[in-house]
N, C-alpha and C positions, 0 to 999 in steps of 0.2 A: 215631203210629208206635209198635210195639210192641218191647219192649228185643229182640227177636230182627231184628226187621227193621233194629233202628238197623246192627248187625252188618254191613249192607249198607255203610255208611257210609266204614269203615274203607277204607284205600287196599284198589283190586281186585289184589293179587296174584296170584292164580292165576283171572283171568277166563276164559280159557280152558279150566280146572277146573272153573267155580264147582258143577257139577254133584256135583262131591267136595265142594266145602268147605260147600255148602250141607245134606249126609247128614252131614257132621261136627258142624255146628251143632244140627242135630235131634236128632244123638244126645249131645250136653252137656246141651241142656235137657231133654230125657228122665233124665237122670240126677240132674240138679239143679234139679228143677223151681222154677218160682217158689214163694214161698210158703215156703219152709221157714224153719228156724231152728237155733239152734247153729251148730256145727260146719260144717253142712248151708249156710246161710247165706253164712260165710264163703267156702266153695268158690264157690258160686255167683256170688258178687259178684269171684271175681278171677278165674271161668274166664268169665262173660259179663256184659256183650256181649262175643263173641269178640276175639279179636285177628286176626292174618293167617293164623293156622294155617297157616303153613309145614312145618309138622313133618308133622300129620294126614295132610295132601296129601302130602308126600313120601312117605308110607307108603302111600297108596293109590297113587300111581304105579309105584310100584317093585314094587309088585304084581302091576300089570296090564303092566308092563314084561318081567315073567320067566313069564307068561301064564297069573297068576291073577286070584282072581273078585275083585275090589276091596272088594264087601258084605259077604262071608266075615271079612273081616278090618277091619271097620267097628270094633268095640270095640279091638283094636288103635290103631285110628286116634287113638282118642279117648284109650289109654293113652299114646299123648307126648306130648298134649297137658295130661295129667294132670302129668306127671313136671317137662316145662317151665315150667308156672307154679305147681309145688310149689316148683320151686327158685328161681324170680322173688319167690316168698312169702318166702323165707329170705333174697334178696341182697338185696332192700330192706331186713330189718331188719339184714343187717350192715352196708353200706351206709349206713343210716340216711336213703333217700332216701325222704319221704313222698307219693309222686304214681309212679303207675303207667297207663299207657293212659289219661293226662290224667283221672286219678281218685283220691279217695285211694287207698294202700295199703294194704292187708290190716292192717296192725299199727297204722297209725295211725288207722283205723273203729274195728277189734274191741278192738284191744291184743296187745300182745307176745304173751301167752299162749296166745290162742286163734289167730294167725297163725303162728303155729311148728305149733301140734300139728293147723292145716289142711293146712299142707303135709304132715308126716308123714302125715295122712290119705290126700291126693294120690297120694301116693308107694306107700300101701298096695291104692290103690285100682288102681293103674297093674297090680299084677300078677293083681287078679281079673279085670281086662277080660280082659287077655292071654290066662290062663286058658277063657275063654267063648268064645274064636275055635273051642277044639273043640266045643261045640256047633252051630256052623255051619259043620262040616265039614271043620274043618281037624284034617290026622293031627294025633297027641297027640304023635308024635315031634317035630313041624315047632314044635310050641308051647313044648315043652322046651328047643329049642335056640333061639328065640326069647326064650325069658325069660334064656338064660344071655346072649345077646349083650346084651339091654338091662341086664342085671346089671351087664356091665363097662362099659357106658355110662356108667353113675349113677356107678360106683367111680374113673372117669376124669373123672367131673364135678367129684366130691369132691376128687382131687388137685389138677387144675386150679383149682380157687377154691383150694385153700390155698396153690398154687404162686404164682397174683396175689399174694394176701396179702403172701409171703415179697417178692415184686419191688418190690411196693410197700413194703413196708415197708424193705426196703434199698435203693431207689430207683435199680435197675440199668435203664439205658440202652443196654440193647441187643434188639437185634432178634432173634435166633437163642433165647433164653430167653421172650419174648415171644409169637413164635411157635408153640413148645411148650405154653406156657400155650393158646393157642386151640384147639388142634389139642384138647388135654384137657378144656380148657369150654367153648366154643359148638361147635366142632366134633361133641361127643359127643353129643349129642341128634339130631344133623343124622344123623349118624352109626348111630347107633341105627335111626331111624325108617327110613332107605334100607333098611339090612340087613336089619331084622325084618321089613321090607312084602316085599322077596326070602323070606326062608327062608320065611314063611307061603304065597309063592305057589308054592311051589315049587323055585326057583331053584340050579342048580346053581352049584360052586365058583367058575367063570369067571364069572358073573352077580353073584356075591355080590362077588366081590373090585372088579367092577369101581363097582359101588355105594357101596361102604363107598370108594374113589379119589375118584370124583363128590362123596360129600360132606365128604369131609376139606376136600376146595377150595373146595366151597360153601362151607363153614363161616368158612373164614380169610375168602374172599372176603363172605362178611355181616357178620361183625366189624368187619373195616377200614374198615367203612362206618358201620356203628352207631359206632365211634368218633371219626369225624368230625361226628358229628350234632351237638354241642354247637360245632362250631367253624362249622358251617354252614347252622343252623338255629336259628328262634325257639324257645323255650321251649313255644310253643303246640303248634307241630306235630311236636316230638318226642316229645311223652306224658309228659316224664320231667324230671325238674330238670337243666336244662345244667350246672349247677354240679357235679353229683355227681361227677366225676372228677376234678376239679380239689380239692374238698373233699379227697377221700378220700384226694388227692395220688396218683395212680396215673397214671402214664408207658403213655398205651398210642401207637400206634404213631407218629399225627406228631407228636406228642411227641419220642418215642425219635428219629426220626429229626432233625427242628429240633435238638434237642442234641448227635446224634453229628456232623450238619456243619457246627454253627455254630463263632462263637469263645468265646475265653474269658468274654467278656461275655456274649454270648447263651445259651450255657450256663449262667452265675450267674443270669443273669435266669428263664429258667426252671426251676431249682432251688429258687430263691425262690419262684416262684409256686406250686408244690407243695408247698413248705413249712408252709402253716398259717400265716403270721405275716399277710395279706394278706388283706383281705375277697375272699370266692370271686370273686364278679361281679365286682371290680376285677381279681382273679389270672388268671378269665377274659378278658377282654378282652385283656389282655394279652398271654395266649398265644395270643389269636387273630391278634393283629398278626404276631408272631412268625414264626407258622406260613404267615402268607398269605403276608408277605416272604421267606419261606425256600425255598420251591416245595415244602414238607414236605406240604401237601395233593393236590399234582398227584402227586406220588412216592407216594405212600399208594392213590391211587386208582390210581394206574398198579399197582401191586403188586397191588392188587385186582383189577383186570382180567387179572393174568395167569393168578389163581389161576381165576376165571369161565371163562376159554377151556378151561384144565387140563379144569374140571369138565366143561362140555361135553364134549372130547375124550376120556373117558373113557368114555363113554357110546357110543363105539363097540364094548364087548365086550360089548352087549345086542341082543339083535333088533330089527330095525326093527319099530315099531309105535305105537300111542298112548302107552300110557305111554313111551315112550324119547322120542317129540317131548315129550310134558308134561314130564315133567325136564329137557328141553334149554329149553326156552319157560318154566319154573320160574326158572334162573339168572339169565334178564333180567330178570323179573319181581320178584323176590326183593330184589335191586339198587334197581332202578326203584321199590320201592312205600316205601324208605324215605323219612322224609320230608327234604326240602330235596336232593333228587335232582334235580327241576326247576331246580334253582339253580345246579347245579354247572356249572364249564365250566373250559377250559384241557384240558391233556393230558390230569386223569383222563375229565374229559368223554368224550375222543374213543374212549378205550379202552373205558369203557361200551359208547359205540355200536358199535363194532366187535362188542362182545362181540353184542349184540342181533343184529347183521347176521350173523354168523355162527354161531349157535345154532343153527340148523336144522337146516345141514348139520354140525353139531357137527367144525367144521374143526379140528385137532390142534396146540393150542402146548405141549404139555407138557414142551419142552425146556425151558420160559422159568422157572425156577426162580426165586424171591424172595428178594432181597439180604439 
């Protein structure tokens, strides 16, 4: 099996896509072909074997959603996926987590030096692609205002990582500051790639605004789930060291929550275990009890699901057509391909399913606002 087909491997997120994620894939290895070295190298080895390419697909959906040509804006596709694991390159080394998509990380293969200045690469490389969508016909106007919206993507990613930084390092337990942070870093990419796959395809105001809705709620809602993944998943099938939240002592949301409704005790207990003084894997364990006894998982998943309905329901200011069902069948999917999803059960469980069963018809809960 060849490192492009292991790609297949990866959970199917976007199965119903794969016709997109598979032109995504082609055009990384076109750009980072095997064989090279430097720089070159490094790129290669943290952009493939792919990952889920959530992003890529979002951009080609949202394209063919506002009733453009999805190919046109194929280099596009592949610029968020540039930009996301430029900055995957960087939060491992702040972070200091060495294992990425159950592989080493970029800094810990090459070294610091050359993993920093891959990502800068990345990052550079993100605005020639974009650039190149006008030679496949896309106006030079639509690429302009494309490069500015993914501009302030990147400047809202940068705030958001330093906003964590500041929460974790004062170790505020609260949700409404937590929220902000996501809305600024995982949301901004999500963010990005909806909007810019509209303005390339054409996409009028109401189109755009309703996109850039869709993935602010994507985004909170894939967070809240990636951050239950150490509480609810082996080390194997999360790609990633379960300990690394807990190392880096960072409150993300059932966290936040097991502390804002526990007692005094349980609160000191988990204060402690983010503290540093605790070997991780014991600190973990810990706050895994914590969190299952608290109902701070079901609560977390429940808030996620309200944000996946949101996102659905927003996707009624797009025309009916492919891409608007593929962004709606993306929510579930997105959800569902993280690992230890098969695992979950209780209330967040149910909320999932609901979410899945009513994707379709993108049924409207946007009142259901998050605590």
């Amino acid at each position: 099996m060849t490192e492009i087909e292991a790609s297949r491997t990866v959970p199917q997120a976007f199965e119903a896509g794969f016709r997109l994620r598979d032109a995504v894939v082609r055009e990384l290895d076109a750009r980072w072909p095997a064989g090279a070295d430097g720089l070159d190298e490094v790129c290669r080895h943290s952009l493939l074997p792919a990952g889920k390419l959530f992003r890529p697909c979002l951009l080609l959906a949202s394209t063919q959603a506002v009733g453009g040509d999805p190919i046109s804006v194929l280099p596009a596709a592949a610029a968020t996926e540039f930009g996301h694991v430029g900055s995957l390159i960087h939060d491992d080394i702040i972070d200091a987590d060495t294992v990425r998509r159950g592989r080493p990380a970029a800094h810990r293969k090459y070294g610091f030096d050359e993993a920093i200045v891959a990502g800068d690469l990345l990052f550079f490389s993100l605005f020639e692609c974009l650039a190149e969508c006008r030679e496949r016909g896309v106006p030079a106007d639509r690429v302009v205002t494309a490069v500015a919206a993914i501009s302030r993507a990147g400047m809202d990613l940068c705030r958001g990582q330093s906003l964590e930084a500041r929460l974790t390092g004062r170790r505020v337990f609260e949700v409404g500051p937590y929220l902000e942070m996501v809305r600024l870093k995982t949301a901004a990419l999500f963010r990005a790639a909806c909007e810019v796959g509209g303005i390339l395809g054409g996409g009028g105001p109401a189109a755009l605004a309703s996109l850039v809705s869709y993935a602010n709620h994507l985004g909170v809602a894939f967070q809240v789930h990636d951050d239950l993944l150490a509480y609810t998943s082996d080390a194997r099938s999360a790609g990633k060291a379960p300990t690394s939240d807990v190392r880096n002592g960072r409150p993300v949301l059932p966290v936040i929550l097991a502390h804002r409704d526990g007692g005094e005790s349980s609160r000191r207990r988990i204060e402690d275990c983010l503290a540093g003084r605790t070997d991780p894997a014991e600190a973990l364990a810990a706050l895994t009890t914590i969190l299952r006894t608290s109902g701070a998982i079901d609560e977390s998943l429940a808030l996620a699901g309200r944000h996946a309905h949101a996102a659905v329901a927003a996707l009624d200011g797009l025309p009916h057509g492919e891409g608007r069902d593929l962004l709606a069948e993306f929510v579930t999917r997105a959800l569902a391909a993280l690992p230890g999803a098969e695992t979950r059960t209780g209330a967040g469980a149910e909320a999932d399913a609901g979410t899945g069963a009513k994707a379709g018809a993108a049924t409207s809960t946007a009142g259901n606002r998050p605590g």
